[in-house]
Kinemage of the C-alpha trace (Angstrom):
@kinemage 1
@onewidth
@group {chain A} dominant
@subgroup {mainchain}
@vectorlist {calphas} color= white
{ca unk a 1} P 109.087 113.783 70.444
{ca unk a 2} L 110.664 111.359 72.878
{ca unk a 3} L 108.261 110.243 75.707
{ca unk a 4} L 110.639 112.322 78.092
{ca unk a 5} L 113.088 114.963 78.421
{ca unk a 6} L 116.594 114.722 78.970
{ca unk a 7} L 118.266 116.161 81.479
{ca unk a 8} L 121.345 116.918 82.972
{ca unk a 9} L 122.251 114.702 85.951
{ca unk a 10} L 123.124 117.317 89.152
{ca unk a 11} L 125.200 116.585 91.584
{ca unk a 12} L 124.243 113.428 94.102
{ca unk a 13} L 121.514 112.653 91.475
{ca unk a 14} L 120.758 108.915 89.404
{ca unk a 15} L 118.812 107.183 87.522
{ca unk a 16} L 116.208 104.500 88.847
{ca unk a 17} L 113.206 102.912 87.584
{ca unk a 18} L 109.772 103.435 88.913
{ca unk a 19} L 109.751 99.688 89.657
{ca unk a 20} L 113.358 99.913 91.747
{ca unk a 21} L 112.001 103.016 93.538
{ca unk a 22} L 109.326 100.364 94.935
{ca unk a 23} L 111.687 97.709 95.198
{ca unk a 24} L 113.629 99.805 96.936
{ca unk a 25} L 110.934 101.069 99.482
{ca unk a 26} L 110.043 97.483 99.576
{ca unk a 27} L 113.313 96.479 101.275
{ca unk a 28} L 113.831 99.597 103.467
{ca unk a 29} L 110.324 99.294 104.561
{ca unk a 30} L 110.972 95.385 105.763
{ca unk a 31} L 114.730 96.860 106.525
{ca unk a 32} L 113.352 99.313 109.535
{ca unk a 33} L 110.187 97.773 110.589
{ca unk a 34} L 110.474 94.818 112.268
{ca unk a 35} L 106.678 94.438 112.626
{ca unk a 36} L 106.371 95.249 108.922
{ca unk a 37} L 105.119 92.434 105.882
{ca unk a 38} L 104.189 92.477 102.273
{ca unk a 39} L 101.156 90.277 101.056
{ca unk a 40} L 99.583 89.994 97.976
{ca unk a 41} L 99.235 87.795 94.792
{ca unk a 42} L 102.815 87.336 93.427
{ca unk a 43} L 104.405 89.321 95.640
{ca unk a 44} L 107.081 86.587 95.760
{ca unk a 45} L 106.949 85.255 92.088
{ca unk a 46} L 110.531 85.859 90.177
{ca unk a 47} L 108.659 88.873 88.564
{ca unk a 48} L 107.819 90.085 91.890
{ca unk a 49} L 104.901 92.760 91.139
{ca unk a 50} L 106.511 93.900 87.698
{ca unk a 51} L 110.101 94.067 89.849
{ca unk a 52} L 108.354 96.010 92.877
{ca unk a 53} L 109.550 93.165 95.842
{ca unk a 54} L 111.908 90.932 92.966
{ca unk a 55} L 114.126 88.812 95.776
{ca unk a 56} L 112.541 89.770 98.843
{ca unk a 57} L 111.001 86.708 99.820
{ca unk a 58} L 114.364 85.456 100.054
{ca unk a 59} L 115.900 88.183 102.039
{ca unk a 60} L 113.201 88.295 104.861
{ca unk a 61} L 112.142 84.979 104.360
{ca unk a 62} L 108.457 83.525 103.275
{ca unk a 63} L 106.959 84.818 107.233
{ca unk a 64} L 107.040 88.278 106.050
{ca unk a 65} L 107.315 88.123 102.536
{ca unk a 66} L 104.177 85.659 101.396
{ca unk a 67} L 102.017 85.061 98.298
{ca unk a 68} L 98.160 84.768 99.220
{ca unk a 69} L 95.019 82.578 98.063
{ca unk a 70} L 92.536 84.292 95.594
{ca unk a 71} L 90.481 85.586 98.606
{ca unk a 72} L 90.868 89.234 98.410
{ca unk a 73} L 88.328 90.082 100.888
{ca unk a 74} L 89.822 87.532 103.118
{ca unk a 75} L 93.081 88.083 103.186
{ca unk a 76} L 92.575 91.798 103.261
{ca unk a 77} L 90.774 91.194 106.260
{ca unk a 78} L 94.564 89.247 107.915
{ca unk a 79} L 95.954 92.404 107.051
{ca unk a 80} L 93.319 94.784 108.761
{ca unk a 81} L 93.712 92.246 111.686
{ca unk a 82} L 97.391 92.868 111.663
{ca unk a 83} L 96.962 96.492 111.196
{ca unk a 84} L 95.418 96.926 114.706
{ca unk a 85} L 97.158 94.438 116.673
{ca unk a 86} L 100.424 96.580 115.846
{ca unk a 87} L 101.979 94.989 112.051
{ca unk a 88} L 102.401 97.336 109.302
{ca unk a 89} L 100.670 95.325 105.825
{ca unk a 90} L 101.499 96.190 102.448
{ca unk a 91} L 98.842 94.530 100.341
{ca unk a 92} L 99.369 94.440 97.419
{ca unk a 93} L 96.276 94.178 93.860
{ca unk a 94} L 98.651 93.374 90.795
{ca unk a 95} L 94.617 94.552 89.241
{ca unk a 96} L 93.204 97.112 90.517
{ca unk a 97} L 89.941 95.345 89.769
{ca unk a 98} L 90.337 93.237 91.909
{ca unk a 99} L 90.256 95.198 95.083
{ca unk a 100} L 86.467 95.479 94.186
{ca unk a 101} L 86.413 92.104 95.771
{ca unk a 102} L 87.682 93.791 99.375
{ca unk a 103} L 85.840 96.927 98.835
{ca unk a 104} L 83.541 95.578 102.129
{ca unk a 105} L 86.951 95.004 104.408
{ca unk a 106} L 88.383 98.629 103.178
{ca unk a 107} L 85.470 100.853 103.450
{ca unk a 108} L 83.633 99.494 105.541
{ca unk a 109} L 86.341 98.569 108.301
{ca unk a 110} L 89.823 99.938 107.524
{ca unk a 111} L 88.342 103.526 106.865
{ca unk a 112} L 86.471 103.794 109.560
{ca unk a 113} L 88.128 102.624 113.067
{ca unk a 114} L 90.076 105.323 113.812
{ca unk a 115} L 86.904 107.406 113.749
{ca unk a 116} L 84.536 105.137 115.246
{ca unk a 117} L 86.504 104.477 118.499
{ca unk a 118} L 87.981 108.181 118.852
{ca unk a 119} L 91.177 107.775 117.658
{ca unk a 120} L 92.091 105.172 120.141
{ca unk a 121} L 92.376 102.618 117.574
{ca unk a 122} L 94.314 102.882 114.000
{ca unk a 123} L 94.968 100.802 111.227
{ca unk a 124} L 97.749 101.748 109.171
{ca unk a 125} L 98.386 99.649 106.611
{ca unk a 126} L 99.628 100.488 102.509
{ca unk a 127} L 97.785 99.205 99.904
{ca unk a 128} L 99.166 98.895 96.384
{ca unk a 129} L 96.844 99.193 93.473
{ca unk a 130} L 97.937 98.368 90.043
{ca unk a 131} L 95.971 100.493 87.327
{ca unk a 132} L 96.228 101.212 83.220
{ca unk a 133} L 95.867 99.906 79.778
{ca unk a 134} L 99.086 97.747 78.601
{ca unk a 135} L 98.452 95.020 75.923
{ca unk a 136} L 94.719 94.667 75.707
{ca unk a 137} L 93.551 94.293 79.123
{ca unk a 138} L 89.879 94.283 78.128
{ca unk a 139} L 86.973 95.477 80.483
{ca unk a 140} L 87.960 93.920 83.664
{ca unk a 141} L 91.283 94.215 84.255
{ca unk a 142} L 91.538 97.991 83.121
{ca unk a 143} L 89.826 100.544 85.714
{ca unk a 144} L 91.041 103.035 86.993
{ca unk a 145} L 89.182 103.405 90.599
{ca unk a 146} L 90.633 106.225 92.583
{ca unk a 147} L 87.680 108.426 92.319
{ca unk a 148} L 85.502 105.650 94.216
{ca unk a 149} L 88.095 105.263 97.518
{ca unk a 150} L 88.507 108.796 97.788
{ca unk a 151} L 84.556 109.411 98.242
{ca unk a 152} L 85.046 107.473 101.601
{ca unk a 153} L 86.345 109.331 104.245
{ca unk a 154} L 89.084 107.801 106.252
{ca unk a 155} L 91.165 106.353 103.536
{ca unk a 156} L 94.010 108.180 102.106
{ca unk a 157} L 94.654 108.020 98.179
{ca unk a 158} L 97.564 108.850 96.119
{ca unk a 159} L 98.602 108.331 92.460
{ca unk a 160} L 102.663 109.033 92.547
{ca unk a 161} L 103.731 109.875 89.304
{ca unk a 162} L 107.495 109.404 89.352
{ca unk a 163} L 110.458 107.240 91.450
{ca unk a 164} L 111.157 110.626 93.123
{ca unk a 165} L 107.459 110.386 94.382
{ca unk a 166} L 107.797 106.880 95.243
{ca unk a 167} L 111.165 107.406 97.613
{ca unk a 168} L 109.419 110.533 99.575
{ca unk a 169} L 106.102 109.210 100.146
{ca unk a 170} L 106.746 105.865 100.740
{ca unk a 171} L 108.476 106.232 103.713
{ca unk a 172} L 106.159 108.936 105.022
{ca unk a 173} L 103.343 106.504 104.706
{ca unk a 174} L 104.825 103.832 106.533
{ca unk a 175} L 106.314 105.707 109.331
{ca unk a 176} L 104.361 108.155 110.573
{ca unk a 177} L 100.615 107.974 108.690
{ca unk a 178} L 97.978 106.667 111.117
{ca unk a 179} L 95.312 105.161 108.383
{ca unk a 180} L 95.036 103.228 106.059
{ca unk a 181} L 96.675 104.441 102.504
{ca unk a 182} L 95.960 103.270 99.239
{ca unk a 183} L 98.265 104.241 96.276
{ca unk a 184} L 97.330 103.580 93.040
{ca unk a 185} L 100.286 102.865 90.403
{ca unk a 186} L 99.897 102.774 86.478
{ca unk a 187} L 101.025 100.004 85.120
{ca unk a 188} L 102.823 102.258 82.350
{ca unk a 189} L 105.058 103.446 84.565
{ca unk a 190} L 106.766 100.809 85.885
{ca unk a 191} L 109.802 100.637 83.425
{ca unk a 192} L 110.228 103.924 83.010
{ca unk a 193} L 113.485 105.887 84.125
{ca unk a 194} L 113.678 108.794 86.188
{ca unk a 195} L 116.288 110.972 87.666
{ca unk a 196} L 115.804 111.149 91.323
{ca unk a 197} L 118.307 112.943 94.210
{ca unk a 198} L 118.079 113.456 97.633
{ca unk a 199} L 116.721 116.920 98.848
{ca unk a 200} L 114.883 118.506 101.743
{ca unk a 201} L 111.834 119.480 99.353
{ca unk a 202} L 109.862 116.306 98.971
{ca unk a 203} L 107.079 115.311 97.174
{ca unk a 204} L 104.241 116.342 99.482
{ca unk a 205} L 101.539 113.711 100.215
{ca unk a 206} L 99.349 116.612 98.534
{ca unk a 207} L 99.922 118.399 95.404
{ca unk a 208} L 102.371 120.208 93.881
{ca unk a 209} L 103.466 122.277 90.730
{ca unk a 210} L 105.508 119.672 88.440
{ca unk a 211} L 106.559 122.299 86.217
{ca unk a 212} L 105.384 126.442 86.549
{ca unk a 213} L 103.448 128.249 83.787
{ca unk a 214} L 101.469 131.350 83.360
{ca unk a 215} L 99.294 130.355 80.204
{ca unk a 216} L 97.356 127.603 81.211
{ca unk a 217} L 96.538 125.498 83.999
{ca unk a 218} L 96.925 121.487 83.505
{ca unk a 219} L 95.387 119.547 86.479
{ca unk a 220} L 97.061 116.014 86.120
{ca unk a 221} L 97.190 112.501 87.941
{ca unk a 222} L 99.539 109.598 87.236
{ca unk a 223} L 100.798 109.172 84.060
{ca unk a 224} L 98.954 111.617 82.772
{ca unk a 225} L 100.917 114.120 84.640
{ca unk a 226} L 104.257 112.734 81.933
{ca unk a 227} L 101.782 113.379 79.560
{ca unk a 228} L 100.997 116.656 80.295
{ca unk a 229} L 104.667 117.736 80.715
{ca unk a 230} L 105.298 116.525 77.360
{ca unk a 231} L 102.746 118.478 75.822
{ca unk a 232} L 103.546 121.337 77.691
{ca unk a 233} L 107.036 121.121 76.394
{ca unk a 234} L 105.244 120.707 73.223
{ca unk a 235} L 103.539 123.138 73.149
{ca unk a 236} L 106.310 125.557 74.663
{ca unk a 237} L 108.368 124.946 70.789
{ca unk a 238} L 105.758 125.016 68.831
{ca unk a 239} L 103.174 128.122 69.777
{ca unk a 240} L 105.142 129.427 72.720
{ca unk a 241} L 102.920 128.465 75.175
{ca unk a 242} L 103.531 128.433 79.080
{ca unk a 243} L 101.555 125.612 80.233
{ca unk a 244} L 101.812 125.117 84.609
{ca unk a 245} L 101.522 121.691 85.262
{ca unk a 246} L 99.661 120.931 88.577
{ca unk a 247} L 100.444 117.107 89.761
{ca unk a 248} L 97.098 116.456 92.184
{ca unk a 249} L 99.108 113.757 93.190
{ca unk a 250} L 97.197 112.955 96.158
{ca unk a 251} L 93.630 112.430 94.939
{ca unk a 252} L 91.756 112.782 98.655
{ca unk a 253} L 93.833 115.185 100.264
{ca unk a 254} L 94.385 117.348 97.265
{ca unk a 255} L 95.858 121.303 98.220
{ca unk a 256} L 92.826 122.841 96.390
{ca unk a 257} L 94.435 126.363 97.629
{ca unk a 258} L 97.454 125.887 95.374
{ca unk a 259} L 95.412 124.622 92.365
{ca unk a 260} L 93.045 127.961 92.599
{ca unk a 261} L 96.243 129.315 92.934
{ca unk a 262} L 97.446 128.578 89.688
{ca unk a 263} L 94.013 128.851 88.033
{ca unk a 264} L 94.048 132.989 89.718
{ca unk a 265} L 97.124 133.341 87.822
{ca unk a 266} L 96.836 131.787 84.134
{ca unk a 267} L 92.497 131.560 83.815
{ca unk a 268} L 92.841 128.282 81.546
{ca unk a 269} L 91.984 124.720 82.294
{ca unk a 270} L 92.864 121.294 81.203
{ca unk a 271} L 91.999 118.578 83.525
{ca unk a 272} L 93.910 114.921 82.412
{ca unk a 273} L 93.084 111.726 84.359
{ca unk a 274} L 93.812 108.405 84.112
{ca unk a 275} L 89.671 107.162 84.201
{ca unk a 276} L 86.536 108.489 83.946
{ca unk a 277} L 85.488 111.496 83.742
{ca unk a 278} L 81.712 111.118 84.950
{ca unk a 279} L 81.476 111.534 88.950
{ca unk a 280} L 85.368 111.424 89.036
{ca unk a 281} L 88.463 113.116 89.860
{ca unk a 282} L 87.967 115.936 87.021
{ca unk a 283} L 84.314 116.666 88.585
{ca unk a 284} L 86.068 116.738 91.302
{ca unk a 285} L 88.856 119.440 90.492
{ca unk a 286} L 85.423 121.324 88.722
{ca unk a 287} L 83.384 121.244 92.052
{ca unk a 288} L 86.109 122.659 94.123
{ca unk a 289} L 87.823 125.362 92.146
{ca unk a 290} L 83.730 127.046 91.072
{ca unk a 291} L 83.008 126.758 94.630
{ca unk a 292} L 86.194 128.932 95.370
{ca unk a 293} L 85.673 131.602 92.966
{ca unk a 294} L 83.809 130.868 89.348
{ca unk a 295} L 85.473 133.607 88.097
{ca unk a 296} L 88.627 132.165 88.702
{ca unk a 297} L 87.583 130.499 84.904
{ca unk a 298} L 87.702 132.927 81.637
{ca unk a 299} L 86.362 129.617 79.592
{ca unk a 300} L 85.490 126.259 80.440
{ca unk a 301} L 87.920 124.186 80.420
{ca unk a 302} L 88.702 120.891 78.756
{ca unk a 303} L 88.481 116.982 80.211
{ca unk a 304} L 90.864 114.244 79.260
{ca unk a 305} L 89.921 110.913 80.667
{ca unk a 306} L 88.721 107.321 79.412
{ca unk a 307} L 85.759 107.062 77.138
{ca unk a 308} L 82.208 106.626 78.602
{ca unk a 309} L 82.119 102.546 78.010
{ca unk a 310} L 84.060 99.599 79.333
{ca unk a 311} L 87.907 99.249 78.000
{ca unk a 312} L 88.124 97.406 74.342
{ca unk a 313} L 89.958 95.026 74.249
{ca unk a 314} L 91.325 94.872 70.987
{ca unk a 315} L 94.585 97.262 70.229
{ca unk a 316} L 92.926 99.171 67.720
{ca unk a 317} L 89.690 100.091 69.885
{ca unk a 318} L 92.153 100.769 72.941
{ca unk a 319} L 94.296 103.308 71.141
{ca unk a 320} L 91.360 105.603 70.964
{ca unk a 321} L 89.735 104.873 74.302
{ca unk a 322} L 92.508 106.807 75.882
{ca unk a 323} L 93.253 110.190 75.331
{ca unk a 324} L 96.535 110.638 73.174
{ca unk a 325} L 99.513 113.073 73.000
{ca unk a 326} L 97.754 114.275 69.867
{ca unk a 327} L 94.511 115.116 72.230
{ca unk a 328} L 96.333 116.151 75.327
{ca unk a 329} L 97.833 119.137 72.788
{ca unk a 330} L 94.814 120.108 71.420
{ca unk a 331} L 93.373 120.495 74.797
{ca unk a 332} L 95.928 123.123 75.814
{ca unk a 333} L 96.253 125.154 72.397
{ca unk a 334} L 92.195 124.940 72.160
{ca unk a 335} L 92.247 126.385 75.671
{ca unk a 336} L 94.690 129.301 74.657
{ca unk a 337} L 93.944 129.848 71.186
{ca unk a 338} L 90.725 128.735 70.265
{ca unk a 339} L 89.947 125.563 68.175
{ca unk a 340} L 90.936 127.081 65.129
{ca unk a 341} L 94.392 127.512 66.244
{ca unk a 342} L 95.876 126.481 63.235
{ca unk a 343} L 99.093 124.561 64.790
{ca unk a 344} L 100.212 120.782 64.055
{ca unk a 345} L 99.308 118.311 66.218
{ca unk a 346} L 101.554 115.262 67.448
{ca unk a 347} L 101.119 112.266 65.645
{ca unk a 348} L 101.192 109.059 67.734
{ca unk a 349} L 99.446 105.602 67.072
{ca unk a 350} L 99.839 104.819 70.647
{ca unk a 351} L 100.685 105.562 74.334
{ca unk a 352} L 101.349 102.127 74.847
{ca unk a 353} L 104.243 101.569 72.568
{ca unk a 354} L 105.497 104.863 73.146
{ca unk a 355} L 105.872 103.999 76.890
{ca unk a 356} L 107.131 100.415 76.644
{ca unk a 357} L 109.806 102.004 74.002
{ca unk a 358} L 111.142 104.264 76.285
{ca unk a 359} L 114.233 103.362 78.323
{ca unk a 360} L 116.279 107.159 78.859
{ca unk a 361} L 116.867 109.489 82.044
{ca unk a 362} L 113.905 111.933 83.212
C-alpha cells in the first residue's frame, strides 16, 4: 500500500510539495507585506529550511531575509520587539527543541500582551516549528511539543497536515490574525506531494473532516492525519470499514462541536498524535468530548502516540517508538471488531522509509 492515494487531477488543480507550499507562502508573504521578515537559523542557507525560503535571501535581500546567532531567546525577543512596533516576524526553529530555549520570550511575553494591556497592544508574529523522527534524531532533537504551547492561553497552535493547508492558513495568519501563531511542521512531510486547487472552502484555522465515515471516529494531527487516511482506506478494502477522519488541525482552537459531532454519529474512537500521549493532545480530545456527553463513547477508545521514554536513537529502537501503519490498523479494526478480529495487518518496517520513498500526487 503506497503511502498515498492517487487521484485524479480536477480542473485548475496541481501538484506541489509541502516544502513549495511554504516556499511559496514565504515569497507572497515578503511579496505583500512590506513590513514583513523571516529570521531563523538557516533560513538563508542553499537548503533554506528543507526548501521552505530556498532563494529568498536573494530576492528581498539579507535586511529581510537573515540567518541569526544561536540565541534563541534573544533573537526571539528582536522579533517580539518587531512584532509590536508594527513588523510581521516569521521565526523560524529548524528543531523544535530548540524553542525550549525561548519558551520565557513566548509565554511569558508574546502570549500575553494583547491581554495584559486590553487589546491595545498585539504581537503578531508566525513561528515555525520543525517536529518528527527522520534518520535517528535521538532524544533531543525529536519532540513533539504542541501540547505544552497550547496550555498557554494567548498563543495560537496549528499542525497543517498538507500544502493545501499550508496555502489557506498561511495567508490567514499573516494578514488578519492579531497574536502570535505557532505552527508546528513534521519534518516527514516536507517532500511529500500533494494535489492542491484553488476553492472558496479553505482549510479552517480549526478542524475539519479530512475524509467522512460512519464506523469509527479517528482524531488525527500532522502526519498522523496521512496515516490515518491510509488506514482508513485500508481498512475500507479489507473489512469494509467506514472510518471518518477528523484532522484537529488546529491544536488550541480545536472545533470540539464537530469532533462530538462525529463521535454522536459513529460511537468509536482512535486518537493518533504525533507525541505523547501523557498530559497531551489525546488527553486532551478525552477531557473534552466526556465532558460533552460520556455517552457519546460505546467503548474506550484507543491512543496512538510516542512511547513513554525519550526518542532512541538508533533505527531499530526508533521504528518501534512510533506507532506504525501496522498499529494505526489495529487500532481501528480493534475499535470495530474487537481484538480478535481476525484480519491481516499491514506489514511495514518503517514510516520513515516509507515517507522519504514517496514522490506521487495526493
Amino acid at each position: 500500500m503506497s503511502i498515498a492515494t492517487v487521484k485524479p487531477i480536477s480542473q485548475g488543480a496541481r501538484i506541489l510539495s509541502y516544502a513549495g507550499a511554504l516556499l511559496e507562502t514565504m515569497d507572497a508573504a515578503l511579496a505583500s507585506h512590506a513590513n514583513a521578515f523571516i529570521m531563523g537559523q538557516g533560513v538563508d542557507d542553499f537548503k533554506g529550511i528543507f526548501g521552505s525560503t530556498t532563494g529568498l535571501a536573494e530576492k528581498y535581500g539579507a535586511a529581510r531575509v537573515f540567518d541569526v546567532p544561536l540565541m534563541e531567546e534573544g533573537m526571539t525577543g528582536v522579533a517580539i520587539g518587531a512584532a509590536l512596533v508594527g513588523d510581521y516576524p516569521i521565526t523560524t526553529h529548524i528543531r523544535a527543541d530548540f524553542s525550549f530555549l525561548a519558551m520565557n520570550q513566548i509565554i511569558n511575553l508574546a502570549s500575553k500582551y494583547r491581554y495584559m494591556f486590553g487589546g491595545l497592544m498585539s504581537c503578531p508574529m508566525l513561528i515555525r516549528i520543525v517536529v518528527g523522527r527522520s534518520w535517528g534524531q535521538g532524544a533531543q532533537h525529536s519532540q513533539s511539543p504542541q501540547a505544552t504551547f497550547a496550555h498557554y492561553p494567548g498563543l495560537t497552535v496549528v499542525m497543517p497536515s498538507s500544502s493545501q493547508a499550508i496555502l489557506d492558513m498561511y495567508p490567514a495568519i499573516i494578514n488578519r490574525h492579531p497574536g502570535p501563531v505557532i505552527s508546528i511542521e513534521h519534518r516527514l512531510l516536507y517532500n511529500l506531494d500533494f494535489t492542491v486547487s484553488p476553492s472558496e472552502k479553505r482549510v479552517p484555522l480549526t478542524s475539519y473532516v479530512a475524509r467522512e465515515g460512519s464506523d469509527v471516529t479517528v482524531v488525527a494531527t500532522s502526519v498522523m492525519v496521512l496515516e490515518a487516511l491510509r488506514a482508513a482506506q485500508y481498512v475500507q478494502d479489507e473489512a469494509g470499514i467506514s472510518a471518518e477522519i477528523v484532522d484537529l488541525n488546529s491544536i488550541s482552537h480545536p472545533d470540539w462541536d464537530l469532533v462530538a459531532a462525529s463521535l454522536a454519529k459513529t460511537g468509536r474512537l482512535v486518537i493518533a498524535d504525533t507525541s505523547w500521549l501523557e498530559y497531551g493532545v489525546a488527553a486532551e480530545v478525552c477531557r473534552q468530548l466526556v465532558v460533552r456527553d460520556p455517552r457519546l463513547l460505546r467503548q474506550p477508545p484507543a491512543m496512538l502516540g510516542m512511547a513513554p521514554a525519550p526518542c532512541p536513537t538508533a533505527k531499530s529502537l526508533e521504528d518501534i517508538y512510533y506507532p506504525s501503519q501496522h498499529e494505526t490498523v489495529d487500532a481501528i479494526l480493534t475499535q470495530v471488531k474487537g481484538e480478535g478480529h481476525g484480519i491481516a495487518l499491514p506489514v511495514e518496517r518503517s514510516m520513515t522509509e516509507g515517507y522519504k520513498r514517496f514522490r506521487g500526487p495526493f
